[in-house]
N, C-alpha and C positions, 0 to 999 in steps of 0.2 A: 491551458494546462490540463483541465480536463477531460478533452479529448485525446490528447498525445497520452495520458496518463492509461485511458483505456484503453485506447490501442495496443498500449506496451502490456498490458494485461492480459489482453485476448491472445497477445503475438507469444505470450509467455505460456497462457495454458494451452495453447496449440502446441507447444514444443513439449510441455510435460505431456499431451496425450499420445504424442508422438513417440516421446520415450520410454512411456509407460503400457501404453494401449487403450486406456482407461482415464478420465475424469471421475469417478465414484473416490469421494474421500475416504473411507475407511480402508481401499484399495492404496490409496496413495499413500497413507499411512504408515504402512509395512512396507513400502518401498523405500531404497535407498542411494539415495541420490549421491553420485562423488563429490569431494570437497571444490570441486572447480564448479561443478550443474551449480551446488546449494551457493557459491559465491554469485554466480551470475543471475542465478533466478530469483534469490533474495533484492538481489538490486532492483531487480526489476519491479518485485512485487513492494519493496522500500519506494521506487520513485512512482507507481502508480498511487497507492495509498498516499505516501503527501501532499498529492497533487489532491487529493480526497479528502486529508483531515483538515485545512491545508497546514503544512508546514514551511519553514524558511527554507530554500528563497523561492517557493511555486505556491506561496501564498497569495499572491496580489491579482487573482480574478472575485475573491470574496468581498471585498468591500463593493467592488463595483455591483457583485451580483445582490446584495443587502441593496440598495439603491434602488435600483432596477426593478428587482421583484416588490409584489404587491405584496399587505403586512401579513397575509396567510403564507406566499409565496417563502416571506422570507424567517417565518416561525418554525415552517416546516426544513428550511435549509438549516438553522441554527440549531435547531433542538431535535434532527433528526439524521440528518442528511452527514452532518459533519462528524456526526459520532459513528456513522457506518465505517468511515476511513477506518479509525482506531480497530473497531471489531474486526475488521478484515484481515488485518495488519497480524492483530493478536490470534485470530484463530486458524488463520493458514500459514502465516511465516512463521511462526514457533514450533510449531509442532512438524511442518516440514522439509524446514530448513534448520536444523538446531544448532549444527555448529558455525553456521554462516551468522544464527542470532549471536553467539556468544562473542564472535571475530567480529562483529559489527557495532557492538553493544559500547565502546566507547565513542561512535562515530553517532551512533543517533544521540547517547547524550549530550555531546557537543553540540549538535544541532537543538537539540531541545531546550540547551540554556540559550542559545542566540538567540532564537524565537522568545525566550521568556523575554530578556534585557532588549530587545528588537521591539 
């Protein structure tokens, strides 16, 4: 999941520098994306990122990867690694998709309580 996750990342900011000219955030900032780009590139940046925090249902490589890894291996995935999703999430899909956040915003909290009660 976390490969497909990045991919779909990297496939997504090659299209915004495609459409922009530019990757420089403060550049992208003052851009403004139609309400069809911000639907599409939010998804994308929604299912890269949950595949990152993880979230339901592209959660199920974390247990295995707690296993697997050795106990630095897996302090640094817990207490570092999984909270990058969130920051990502929050500091490029809000601010550059805003009305994709607001159109979507009952859809991630649905998801949000599944994962709780999950």
């Amino acid at each position: 999941y976390t490969l497909l996750g990045s991919l779909l990342m990297l496939l997504t900011i090659l299209y915004i520098y495609y459409q922009v000219g530019t990757t420089d955030y403060e550049t992208l900032l003052t851009f403004s994306f139609s309400n069809h780009e911000q639907t599409l590139l939010w998804l994308a940046f929604f299912i890269s990122f949950a595949a990152k925090i993880p979230m339901v249902p592209v959660h199920l490589w974390l247990p295995e990867a707690h296993v697997e890894a050795p106990t630095a291996g897996s302090v640094i995935l817990a207490g570092i690694l999984l909270k990058l999703g969130t920051y990502g999430f929050i500091r490029f899909s809000f601010p550059l998709f805003p009305q994709a956040c607001f159109y979507f915003a009952p859809f991630v909290y649905s998801v949000s309580v599944i994962g709780v009660i999950y």
